[in-house]
N, C-alpha and C positions, 0 to 999 in steps of 0.2 A: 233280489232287487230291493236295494231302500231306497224310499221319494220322499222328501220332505215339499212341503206343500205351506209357503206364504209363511215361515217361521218369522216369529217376533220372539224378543228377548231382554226383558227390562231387569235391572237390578236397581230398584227403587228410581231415580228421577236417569238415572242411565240410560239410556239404551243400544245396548250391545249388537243383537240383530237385529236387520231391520229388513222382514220381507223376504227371506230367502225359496227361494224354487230350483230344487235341481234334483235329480238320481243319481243313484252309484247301482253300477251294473253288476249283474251277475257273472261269475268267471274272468274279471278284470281288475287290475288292479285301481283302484282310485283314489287320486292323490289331492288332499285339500290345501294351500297353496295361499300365502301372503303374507305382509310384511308384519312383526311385533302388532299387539292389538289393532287386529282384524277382525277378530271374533273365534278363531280357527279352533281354538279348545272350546272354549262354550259351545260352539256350535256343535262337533264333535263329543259333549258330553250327553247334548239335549238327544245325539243321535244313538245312543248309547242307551240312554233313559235315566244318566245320573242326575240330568239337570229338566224339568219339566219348561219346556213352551211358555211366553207369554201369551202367544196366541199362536195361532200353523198346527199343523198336523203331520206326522211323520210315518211311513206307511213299511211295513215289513212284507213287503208282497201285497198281498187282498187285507193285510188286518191293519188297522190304525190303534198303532202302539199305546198312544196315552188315552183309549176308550176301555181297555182291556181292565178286567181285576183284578188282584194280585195273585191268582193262580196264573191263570192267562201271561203277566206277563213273566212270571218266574219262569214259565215252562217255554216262552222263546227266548229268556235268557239263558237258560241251557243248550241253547244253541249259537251263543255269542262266544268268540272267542277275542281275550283284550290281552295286547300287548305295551306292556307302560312306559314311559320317558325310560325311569332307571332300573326299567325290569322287574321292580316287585318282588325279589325273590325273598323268602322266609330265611333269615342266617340261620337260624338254628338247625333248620331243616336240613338235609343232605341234598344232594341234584333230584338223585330219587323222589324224593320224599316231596319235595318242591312239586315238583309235575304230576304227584300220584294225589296230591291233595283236594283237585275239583274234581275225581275219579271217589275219593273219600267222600267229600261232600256231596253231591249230586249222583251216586250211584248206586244199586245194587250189585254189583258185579264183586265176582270172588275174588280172594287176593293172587289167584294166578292169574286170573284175567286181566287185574290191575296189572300186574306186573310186564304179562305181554302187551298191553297197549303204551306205557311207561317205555320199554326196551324198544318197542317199535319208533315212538316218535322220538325217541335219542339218536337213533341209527338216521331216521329221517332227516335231523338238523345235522347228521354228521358227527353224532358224540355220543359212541359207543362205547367209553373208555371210563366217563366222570361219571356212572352211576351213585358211587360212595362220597364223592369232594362236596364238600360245601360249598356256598357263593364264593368265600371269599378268600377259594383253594384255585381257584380258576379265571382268566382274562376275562376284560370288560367283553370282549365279541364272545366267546363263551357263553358269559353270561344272559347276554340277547338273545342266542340261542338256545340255551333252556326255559329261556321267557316266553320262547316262539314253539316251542316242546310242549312248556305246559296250556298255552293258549290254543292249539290244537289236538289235545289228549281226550276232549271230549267231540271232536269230529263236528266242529264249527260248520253250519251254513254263513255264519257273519264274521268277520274279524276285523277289528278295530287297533288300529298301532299308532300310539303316538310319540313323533321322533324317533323312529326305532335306532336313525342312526346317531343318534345323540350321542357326543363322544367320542367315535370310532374314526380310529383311522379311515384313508381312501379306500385303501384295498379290503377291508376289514365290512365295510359301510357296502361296497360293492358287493358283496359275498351274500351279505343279507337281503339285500335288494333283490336280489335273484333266485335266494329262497325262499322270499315272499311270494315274489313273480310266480316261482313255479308249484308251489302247495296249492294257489290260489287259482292255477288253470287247472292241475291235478285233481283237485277237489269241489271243482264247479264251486269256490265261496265268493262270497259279493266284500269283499276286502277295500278297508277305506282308512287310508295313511295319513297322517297330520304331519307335513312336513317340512322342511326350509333347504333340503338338500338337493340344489340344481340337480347332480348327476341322477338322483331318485327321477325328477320329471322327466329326464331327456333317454333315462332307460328302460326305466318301466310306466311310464307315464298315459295307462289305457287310457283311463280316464281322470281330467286335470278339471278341478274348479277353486278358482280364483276368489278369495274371499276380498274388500277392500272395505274399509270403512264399515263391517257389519252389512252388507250388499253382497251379490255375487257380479264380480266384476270382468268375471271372461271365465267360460268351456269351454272345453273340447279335449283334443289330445296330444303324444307329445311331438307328431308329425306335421302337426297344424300349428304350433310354437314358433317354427323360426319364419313362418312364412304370414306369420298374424300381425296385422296392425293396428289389434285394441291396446290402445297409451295405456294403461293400468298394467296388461301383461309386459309390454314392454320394458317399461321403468324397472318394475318389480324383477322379472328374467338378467334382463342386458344390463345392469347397473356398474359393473364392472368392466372396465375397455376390451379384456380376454374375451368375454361372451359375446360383446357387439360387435366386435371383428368377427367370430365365428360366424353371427348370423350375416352379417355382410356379406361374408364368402360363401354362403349355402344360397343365396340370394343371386348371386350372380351365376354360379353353374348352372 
């Protein structure tokens, strides 16, 4: 479980957050949610630990993250797994090589050991075949998915994805959504999405928080969406005539 607790967020005479309170559960997917500067990356950085609080408190279970020192907090950041906008990956590196690198970094384990937990999380995202290609021997959805390989190679309690579907085609964008979904039941992780992809909220949507103006402007989840009548989810959700029809019709069945 993370809680952030009364976040503020100034950048010089700015300010970006303003007072946020909310949790992201353990073994759910949770999805942060609104429109172009909202705050949704800052906030998602501060939750991260790239970005330090102007004021609030941000909690990893019983420990409050920005009290710690920097053993303390290196050693729950080894339990962070991040997934980025355009994937991160290293070109020069091989798929292999890409995923075995926080296994490098952050491990003592032997190189057969690297290699079977490497083979394991390839098979896991479904790509058993591109241990040798490069990034840029391989599709954009590929690519996500060795993002999503190497962001769980070291056996995340946390995982942070931002846009994962950025780019991707429907069906493509689908595919990932529901191997997020399921690592993240599979692996009891507290998983928290930064994202703009309606289908994301209406299919894996555990848990949904609404960011507006630097505020938290509506939770809950994605079965409590078409039947909710906070004006902030709404606008933001139904802005398109396709979607406001759909909730119309779920509304009247």
């Amino acid at each position: 479980m993370i809680r952030a607790e009364n976040v503020f967020k100034s950048f010089g005479e700015t300010e970006v957050l303003k007072g946020i309170t909310t949790e992201f559960e353990c073994g759910k997917t949770n999805l942060i949610i609104g429109r172009s500067g909202a705050g949704k990356t800052v906030f998602l950085k501060i939750l991260v630990g790239l970005f330090q609080p102007t004021s609030g408190t941000v909690w990893y279970g019983d420990t409050n993250f920005f009290a710690l020192d920097k053993k303390a907090i290196r050693a729950i950041r080894m339990e962070v797994g991040m997934l980025f906008q355009g994937s991160a990956l290293f070109d020069s590196m091989t798929v292999e090589e890409n995923i075995r690198f926080p296994l490098d970094m952050f491990t003592n384990m032997t190189w057969k050991e690297k290699q079977e937990r490497v083979d394991y999380c390839l098979e896991r995202v479904s790509l058993g075949e591109v241990n040798n290609r490069y990034p840029s021997e391989v599709s954009g959805g590929m690519q996500k998915r060795v993002g999503i390989a190497r962001a769980i190679v070291l056996n995340p309690k946390y995982l942070f994805c931002d846009e994962p579907n950025s780019g991707l085609d429907p069906k493509t964008a689908i595919t990932i959504d529901a191997l997020l979904h399921d690592l993240t039941i599979e692996n009891n992780i507290t998983t928290v999405i930064n994202t703009h992809d309606m289908n994301s909220v209406m299919e894996i949507g555990d848990n949904i928080v609404l960011l507006h103006q630097g505020k938290l402007g509506w939770a809950g989840n994605k079965d409590e969406v078409l039947e909710s009548d906070n004006e902030l989810l709404l606008d933001f959700m139904f802005a398109s005539p396709f979607l406001k029809r759909l909730r119309e019709d779920a509304l009247r069945k």
